[in-house]
PDB file of N, CA, C and O in Angstrom:
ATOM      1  N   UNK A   1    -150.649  11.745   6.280  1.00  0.00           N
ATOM      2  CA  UNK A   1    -151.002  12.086   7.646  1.00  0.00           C
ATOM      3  C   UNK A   1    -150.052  11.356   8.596  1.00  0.00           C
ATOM      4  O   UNK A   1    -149.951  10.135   8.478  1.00  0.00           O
ATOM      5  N   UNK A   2    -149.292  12.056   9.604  1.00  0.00           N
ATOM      6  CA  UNK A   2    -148.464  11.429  10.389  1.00  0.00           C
ATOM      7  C   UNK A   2    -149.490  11.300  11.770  1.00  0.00           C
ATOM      8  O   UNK A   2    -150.307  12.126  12.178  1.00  0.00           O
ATOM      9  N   UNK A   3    -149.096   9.795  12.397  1.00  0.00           N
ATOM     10  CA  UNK A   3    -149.099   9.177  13.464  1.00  0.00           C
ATOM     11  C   UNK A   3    -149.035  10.652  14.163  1.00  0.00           C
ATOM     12  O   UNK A   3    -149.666  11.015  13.171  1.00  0.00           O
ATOM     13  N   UNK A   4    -148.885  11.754  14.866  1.00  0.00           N
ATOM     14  CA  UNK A   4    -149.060  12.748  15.831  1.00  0.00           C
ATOM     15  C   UNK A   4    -150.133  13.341  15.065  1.00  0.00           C
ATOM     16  O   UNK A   4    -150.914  13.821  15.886  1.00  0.00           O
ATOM     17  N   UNK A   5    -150.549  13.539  13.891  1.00  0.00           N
ATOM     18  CA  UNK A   5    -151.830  14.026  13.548  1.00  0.00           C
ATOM     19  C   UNK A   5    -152.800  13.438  13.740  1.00  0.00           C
ATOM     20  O   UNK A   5    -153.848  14.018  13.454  1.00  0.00           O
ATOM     21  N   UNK A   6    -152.863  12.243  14.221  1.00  0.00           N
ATOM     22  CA  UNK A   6    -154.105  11.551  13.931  1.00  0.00           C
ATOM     23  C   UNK A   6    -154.472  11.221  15.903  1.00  0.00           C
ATOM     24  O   UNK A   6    -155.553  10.988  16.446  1.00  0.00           O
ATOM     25  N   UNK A   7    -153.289  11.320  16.419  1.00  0.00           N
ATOM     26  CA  UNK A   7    -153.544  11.004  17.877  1.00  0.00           C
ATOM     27  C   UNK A   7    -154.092  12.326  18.085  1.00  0.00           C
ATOM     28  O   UNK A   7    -155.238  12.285  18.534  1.00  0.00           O
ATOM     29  N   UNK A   8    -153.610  13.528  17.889  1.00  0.00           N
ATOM     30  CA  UNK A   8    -154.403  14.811  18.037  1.00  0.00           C
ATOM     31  C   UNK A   8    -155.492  14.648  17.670  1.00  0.00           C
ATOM     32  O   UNK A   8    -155.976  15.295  18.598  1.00  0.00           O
ATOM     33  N   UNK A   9    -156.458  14.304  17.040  1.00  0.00           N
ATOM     34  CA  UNK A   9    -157.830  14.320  15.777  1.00  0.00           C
ATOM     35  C   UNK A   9    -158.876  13.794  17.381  1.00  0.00           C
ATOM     36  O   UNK A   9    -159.954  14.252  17.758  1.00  0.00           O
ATOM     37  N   UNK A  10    -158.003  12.686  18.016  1.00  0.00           N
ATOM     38  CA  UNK A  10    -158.704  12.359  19.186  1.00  0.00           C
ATOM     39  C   UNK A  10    -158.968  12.776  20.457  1.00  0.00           C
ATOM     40  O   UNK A  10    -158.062  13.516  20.840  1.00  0.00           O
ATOM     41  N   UNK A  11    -159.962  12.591  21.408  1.00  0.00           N
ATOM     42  CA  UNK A  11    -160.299  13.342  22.670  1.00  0.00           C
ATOM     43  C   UNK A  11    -159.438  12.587  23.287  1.00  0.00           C
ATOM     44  O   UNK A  11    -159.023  11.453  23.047  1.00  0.00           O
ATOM     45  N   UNK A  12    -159.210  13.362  24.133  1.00  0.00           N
ATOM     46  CA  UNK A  12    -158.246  13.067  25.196  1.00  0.00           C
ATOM     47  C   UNK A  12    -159.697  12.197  26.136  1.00  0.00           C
ATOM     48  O   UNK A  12    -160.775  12.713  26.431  1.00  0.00           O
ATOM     49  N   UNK A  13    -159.211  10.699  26.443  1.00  0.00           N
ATOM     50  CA  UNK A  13    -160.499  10.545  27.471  1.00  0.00           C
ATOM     51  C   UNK A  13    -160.245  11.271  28.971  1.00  0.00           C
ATOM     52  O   UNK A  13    -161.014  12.117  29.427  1.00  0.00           O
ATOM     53  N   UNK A  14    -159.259  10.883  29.528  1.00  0.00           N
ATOM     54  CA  UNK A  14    -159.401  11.633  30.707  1.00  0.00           C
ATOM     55  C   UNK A  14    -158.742  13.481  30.705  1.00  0.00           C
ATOM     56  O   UNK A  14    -158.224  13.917  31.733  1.00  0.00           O
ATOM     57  N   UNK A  15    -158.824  14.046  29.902  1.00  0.00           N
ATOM     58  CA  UNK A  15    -158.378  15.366  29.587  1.00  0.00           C
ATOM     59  C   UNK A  15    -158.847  16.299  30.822  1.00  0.00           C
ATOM     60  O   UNK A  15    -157.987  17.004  31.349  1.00  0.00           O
ATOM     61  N   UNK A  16    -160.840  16.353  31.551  1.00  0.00           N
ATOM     62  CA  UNK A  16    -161.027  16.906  32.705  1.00  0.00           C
ATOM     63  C   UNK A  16    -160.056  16.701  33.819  1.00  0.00           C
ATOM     64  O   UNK A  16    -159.582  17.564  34.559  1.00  0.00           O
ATOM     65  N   UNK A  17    -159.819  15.295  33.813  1.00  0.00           N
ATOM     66  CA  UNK A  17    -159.102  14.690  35.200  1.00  0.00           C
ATOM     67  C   UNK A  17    -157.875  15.383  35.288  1.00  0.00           C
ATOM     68  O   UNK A  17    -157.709  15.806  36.432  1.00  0.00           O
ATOM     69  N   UNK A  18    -156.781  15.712  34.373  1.00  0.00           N
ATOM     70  CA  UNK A  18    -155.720  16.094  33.926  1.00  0.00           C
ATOM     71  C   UNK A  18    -155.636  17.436  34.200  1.00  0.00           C
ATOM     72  O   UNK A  18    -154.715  17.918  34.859  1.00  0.00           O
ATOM     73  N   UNK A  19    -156.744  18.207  33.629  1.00  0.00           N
ATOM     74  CA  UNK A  19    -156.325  19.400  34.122  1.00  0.00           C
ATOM     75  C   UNK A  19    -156.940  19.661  35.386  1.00  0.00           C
ATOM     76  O   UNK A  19    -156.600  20.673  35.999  1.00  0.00           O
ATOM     77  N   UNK A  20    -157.860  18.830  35.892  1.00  0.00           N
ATOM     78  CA  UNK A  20    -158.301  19.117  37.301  1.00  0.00           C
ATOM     79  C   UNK A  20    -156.890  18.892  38.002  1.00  0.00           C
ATOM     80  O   UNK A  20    -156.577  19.802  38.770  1.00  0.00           O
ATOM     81  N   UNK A  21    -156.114  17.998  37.897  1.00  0.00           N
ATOM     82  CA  UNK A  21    -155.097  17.316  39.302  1.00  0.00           C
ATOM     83  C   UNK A  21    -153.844  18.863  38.934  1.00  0.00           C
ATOM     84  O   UNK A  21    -153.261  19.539  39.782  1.00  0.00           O
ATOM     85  N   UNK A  22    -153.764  19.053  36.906  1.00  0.00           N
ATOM     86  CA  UNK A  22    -153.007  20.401  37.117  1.00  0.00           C
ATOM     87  C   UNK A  22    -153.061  21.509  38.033  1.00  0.00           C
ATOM     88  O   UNK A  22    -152.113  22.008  38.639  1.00  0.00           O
ATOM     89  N   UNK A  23    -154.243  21.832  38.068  1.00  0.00           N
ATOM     90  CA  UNK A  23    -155.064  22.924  39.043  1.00  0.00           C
ATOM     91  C   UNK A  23    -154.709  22.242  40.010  1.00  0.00           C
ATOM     92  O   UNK A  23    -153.542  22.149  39.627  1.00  0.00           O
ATOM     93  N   UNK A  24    -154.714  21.686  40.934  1.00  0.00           N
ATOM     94  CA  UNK A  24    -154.222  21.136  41.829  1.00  0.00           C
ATOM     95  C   UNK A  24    -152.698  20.815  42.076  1.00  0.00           C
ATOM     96  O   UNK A  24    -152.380  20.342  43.168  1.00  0.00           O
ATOM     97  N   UNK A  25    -152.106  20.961  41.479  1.00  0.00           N
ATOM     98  CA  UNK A  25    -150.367  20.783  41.545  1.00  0.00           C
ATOM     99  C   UNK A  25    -150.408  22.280  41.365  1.00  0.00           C
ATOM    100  O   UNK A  25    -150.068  22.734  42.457  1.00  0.00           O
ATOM    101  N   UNK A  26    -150.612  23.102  40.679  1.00  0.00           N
ATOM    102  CA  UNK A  26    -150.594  24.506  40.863  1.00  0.00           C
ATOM    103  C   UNK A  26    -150.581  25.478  42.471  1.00  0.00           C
ATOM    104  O   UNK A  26    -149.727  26.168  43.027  1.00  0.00           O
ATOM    105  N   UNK A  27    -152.081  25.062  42.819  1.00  0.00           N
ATOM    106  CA  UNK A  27    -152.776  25.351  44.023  1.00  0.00           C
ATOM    107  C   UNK A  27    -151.417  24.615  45.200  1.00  0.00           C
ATOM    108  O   UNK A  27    -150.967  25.314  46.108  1.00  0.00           O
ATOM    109  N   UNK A  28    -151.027  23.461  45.019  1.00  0.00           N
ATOM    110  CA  UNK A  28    -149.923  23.049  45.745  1.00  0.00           C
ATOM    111  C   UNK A  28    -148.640  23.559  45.937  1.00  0.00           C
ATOM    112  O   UNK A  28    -148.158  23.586  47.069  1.00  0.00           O
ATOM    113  N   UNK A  29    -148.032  23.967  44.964  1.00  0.00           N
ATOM    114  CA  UNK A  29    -146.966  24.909  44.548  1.00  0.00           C
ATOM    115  C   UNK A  29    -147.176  26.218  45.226  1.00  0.00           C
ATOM    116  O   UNK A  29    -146.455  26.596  46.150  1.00  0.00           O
ATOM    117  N   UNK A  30    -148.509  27.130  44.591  1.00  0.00           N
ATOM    118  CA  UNK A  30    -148.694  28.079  45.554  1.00  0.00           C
ATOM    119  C   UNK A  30    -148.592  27.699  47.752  1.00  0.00           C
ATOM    120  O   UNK A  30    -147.899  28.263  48.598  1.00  0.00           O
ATOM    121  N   UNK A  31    -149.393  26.802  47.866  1.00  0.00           N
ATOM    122  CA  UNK A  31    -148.973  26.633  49.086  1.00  0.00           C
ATOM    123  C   UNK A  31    -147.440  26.496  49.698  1.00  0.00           C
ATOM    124  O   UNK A  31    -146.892  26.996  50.681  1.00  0.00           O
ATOM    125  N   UNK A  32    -147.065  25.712  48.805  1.00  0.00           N
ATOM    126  CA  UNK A  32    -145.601  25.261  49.531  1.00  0.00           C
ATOM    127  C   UNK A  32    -144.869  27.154  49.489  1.00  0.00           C
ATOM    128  O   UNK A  32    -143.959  27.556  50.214  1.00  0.00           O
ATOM    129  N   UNK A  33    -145.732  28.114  48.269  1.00  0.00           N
ATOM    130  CA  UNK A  33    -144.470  29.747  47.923  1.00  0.00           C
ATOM    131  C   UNK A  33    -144.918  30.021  49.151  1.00  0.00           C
ATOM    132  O   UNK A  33    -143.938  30.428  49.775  1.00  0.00           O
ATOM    133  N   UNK A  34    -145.965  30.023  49.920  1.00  0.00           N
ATOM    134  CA  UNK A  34    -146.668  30.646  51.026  1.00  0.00           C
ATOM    135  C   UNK A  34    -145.747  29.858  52.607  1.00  0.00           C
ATOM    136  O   UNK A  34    -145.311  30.308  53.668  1.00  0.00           O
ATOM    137  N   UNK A  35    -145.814  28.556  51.974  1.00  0.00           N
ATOM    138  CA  UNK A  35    -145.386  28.056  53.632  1.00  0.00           C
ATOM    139  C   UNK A  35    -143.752  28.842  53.811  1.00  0.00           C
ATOM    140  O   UNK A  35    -143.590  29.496  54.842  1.00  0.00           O
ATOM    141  N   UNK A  36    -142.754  28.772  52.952  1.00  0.00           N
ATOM    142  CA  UNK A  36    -141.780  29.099  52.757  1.00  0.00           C
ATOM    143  C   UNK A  36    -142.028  30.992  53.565  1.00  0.00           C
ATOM    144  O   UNK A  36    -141.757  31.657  54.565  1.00  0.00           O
ATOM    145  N   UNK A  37    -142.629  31.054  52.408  1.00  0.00           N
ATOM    146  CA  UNK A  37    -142.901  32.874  53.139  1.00  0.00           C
ATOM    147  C   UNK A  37    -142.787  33.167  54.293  1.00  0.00           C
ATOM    148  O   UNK A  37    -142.095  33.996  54.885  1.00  0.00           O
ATOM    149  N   UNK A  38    -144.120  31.823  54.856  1.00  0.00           N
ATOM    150  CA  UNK A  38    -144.306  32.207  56.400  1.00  0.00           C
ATOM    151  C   UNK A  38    -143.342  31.603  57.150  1.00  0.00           C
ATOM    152  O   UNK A  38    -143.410  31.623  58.379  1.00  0.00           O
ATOM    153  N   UNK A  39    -142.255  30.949  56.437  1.00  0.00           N
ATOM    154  CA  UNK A  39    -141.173  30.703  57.514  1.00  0.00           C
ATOM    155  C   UNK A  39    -141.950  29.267  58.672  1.00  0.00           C
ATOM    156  O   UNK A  39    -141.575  29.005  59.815  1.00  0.00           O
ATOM    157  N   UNK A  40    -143.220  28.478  57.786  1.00  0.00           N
ATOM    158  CA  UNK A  40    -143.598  27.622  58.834  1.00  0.00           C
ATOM    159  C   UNK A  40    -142.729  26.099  58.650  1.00  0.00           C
ATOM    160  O   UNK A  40    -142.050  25.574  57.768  1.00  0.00           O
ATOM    161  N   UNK A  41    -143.046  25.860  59.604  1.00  0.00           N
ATOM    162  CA  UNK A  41    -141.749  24.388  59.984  1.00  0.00           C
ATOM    163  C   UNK A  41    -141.828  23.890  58.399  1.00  0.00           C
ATOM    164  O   UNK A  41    -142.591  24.056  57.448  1.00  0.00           O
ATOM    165  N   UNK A  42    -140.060  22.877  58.795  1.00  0.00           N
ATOM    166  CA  UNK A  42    -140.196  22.249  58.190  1.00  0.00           C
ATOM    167  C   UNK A  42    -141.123  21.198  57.558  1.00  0.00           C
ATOM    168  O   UNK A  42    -141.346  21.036  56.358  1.00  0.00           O
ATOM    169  N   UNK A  43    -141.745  20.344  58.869  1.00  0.00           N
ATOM    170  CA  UNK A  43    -142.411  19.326  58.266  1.00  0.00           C
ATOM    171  C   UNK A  43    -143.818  19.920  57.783  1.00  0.00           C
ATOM    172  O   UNK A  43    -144.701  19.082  57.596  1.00  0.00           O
ATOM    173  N   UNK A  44    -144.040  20.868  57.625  1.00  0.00           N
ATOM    174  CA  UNK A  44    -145.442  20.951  56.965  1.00  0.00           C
ATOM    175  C   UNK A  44    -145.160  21.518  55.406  1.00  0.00           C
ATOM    176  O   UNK A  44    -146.052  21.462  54.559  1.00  0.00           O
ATOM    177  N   UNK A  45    -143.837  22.066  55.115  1.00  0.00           N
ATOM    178  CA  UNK A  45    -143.683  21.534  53.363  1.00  0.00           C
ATOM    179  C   UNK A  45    -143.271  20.196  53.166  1.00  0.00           C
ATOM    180  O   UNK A  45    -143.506  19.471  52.199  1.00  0.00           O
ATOM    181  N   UNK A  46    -142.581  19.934  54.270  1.00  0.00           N
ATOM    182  CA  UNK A  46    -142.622  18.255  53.455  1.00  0.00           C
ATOM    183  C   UNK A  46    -143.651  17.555  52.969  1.00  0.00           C
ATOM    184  O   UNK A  46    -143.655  16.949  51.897  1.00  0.00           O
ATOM    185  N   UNK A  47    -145.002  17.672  54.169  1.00  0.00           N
ATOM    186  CA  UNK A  47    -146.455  17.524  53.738  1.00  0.00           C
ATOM    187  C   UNK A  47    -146.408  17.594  52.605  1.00  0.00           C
ATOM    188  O   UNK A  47    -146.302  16.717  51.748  1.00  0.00           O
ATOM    189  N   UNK A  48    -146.542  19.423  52.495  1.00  0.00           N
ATOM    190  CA  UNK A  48    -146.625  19.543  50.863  1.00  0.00           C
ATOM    191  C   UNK A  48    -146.129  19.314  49.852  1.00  0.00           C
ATOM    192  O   UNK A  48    -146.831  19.450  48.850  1.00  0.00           O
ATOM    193  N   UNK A  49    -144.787  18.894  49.706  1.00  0.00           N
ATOM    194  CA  UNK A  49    -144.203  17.863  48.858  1.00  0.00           C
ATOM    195  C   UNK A  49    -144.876  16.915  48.868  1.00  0.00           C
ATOM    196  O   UNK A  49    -145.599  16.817  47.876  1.00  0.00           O
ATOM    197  N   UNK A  50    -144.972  15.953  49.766  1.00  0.00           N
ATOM    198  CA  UNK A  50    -146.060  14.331  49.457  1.00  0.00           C
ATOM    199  C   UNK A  50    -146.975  14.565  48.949  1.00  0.00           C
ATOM    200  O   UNK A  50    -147.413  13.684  48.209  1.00  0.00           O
ATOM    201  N   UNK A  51    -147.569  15.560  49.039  1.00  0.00           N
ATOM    202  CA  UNK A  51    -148.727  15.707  48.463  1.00  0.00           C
ATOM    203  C   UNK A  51    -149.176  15.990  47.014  1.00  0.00           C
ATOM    204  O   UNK A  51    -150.056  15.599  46.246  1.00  0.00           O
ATOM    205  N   UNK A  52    -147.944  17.028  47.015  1.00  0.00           N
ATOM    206  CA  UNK A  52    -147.444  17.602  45.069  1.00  0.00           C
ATOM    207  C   UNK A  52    -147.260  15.849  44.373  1.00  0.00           C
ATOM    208  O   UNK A  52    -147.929  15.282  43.509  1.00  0.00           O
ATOM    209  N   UNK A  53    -146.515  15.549  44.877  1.00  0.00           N
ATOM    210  CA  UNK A  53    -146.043  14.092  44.549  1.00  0.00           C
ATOM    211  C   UNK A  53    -146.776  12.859  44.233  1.00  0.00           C
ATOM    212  O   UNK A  53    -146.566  11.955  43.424  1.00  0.00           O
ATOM    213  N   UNK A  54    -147.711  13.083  45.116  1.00  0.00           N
ATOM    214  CA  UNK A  54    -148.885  12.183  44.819  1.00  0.00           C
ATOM    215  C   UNK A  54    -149.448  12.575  43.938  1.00  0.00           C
ATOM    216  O   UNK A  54    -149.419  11.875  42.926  1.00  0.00           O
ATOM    217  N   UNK A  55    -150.182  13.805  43.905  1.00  0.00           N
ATOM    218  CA  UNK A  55    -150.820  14.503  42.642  1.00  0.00           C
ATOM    219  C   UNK A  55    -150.049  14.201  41.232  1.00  0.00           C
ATOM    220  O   UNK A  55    -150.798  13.885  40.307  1.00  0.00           O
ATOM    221  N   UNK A  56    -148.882  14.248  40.995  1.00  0.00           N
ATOM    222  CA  UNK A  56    -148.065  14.281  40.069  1.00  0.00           C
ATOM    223  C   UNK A  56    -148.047  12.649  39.770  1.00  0.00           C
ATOM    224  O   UNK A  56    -147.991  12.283  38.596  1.00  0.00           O
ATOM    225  N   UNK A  57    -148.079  12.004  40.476  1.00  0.00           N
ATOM    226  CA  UNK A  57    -148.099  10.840  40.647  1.00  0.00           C
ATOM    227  C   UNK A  57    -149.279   9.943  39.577  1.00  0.00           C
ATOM    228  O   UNK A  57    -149.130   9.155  38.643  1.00  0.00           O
ATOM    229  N   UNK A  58    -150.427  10.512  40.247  1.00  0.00           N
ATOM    230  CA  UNK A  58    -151.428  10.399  39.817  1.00  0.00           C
ATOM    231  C   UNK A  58    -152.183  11.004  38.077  1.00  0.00           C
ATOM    232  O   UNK A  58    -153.030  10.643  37.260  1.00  0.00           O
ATOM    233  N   UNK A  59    -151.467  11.801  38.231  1.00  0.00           N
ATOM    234  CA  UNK A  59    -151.681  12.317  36.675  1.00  0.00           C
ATOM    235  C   UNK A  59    -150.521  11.653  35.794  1.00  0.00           C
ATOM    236  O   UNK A  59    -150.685  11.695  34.574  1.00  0.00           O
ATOM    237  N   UNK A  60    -149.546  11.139  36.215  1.00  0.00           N
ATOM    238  CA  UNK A  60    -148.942  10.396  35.152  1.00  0.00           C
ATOM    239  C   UNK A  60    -149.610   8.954  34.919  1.00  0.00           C
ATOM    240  O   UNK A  60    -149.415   8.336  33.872  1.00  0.00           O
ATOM    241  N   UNK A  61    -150.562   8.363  36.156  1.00  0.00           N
ATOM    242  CA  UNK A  61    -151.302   7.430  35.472  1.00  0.00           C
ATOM    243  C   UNK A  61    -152.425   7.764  34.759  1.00  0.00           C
ATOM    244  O   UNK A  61    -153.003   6.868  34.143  1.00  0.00           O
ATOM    245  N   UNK A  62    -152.970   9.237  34.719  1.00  0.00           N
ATOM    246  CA  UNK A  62    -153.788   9.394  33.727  1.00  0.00           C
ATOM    247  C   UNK A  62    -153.329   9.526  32.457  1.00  0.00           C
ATOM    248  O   UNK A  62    -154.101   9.159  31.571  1.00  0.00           O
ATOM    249  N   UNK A  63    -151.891  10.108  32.029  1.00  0.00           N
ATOM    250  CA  UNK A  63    -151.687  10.395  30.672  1.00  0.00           C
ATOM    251  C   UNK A  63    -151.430   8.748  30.009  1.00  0.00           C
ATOM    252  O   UNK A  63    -151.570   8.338  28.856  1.00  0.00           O
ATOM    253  N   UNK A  64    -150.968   7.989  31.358  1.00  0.00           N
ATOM    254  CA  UNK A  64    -150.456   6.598  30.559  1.00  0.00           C
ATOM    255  C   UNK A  64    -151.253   5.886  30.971  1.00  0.00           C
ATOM    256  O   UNK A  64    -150.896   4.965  31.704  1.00  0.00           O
ATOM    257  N   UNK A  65    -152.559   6.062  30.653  1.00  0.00           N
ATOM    258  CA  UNK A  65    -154.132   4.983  30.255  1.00  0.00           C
ATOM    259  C   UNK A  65    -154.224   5.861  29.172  1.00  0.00           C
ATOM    260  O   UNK A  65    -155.034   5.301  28.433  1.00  0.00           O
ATOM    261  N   UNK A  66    -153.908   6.814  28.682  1.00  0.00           N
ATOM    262  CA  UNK A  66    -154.204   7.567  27.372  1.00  0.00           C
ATOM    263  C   UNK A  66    -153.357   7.002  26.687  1.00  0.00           C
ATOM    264  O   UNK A  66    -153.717   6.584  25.587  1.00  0.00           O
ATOM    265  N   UNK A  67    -152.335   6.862  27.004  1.00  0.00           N
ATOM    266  CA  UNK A  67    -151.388   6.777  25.714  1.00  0.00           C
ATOM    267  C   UNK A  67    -151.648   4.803  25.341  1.00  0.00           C
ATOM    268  O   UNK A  67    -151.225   4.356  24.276  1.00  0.00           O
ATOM    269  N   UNK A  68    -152.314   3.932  26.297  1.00  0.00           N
ATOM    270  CA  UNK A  68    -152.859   2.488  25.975  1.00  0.00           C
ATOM    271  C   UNK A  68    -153.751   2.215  24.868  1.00  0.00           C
ATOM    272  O   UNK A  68    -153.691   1.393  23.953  1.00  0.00           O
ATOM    273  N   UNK A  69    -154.713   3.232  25.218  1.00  0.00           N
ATOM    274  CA  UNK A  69    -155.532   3.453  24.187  1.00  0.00           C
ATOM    275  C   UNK A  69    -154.796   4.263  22.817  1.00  0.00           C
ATOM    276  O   UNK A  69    -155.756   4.635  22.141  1.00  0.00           O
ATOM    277  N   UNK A  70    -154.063   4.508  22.421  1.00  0.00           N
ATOM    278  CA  UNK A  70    -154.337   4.894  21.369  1.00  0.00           C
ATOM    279  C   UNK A  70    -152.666   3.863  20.439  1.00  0.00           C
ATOM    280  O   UNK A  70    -152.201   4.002  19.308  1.00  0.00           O
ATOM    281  N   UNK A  71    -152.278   2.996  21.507  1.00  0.00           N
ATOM    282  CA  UNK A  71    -151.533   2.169  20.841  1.00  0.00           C
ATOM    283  C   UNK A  71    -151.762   0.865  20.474  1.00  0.00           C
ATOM    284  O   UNK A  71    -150.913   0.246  19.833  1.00  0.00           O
TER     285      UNK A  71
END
């Protein structure tokens, strides 16, 4: 049994959180295709960049409290 079989065998603990903030970097992305569309100012995709960013941000500290636990 290899070391990637056996980390699979386990629950992801924060796995909801993960794909909740995905859904949310998604939903963000769609906004920023829309702001672009509508041709609205600059600074309100920048918004939405900080915001993607944070989100993204934030889910890389969820995968790396996962990956603590299982080392």
């Amino acid at each position: 049994m290899t070391t990637g079989s056996k980390i699979n065998n386990k629950r992801m603990k924060n796995k909801d959180n993960v794909l909740h903030q995905l859904d949310k970097m998604d939903n963000l992305a769609n906004q920023l295709n829309f702001i672009v569309k509508q041709q609205q100012p600059l600074e309100v995709y920048l918004e939405g960049i900080e915001k993607l960013k944070e989100t993204i941000e934030q889910t890389r500290l969820f995968v790396e409290s996962e990956q603590t636990m299982y080392n």
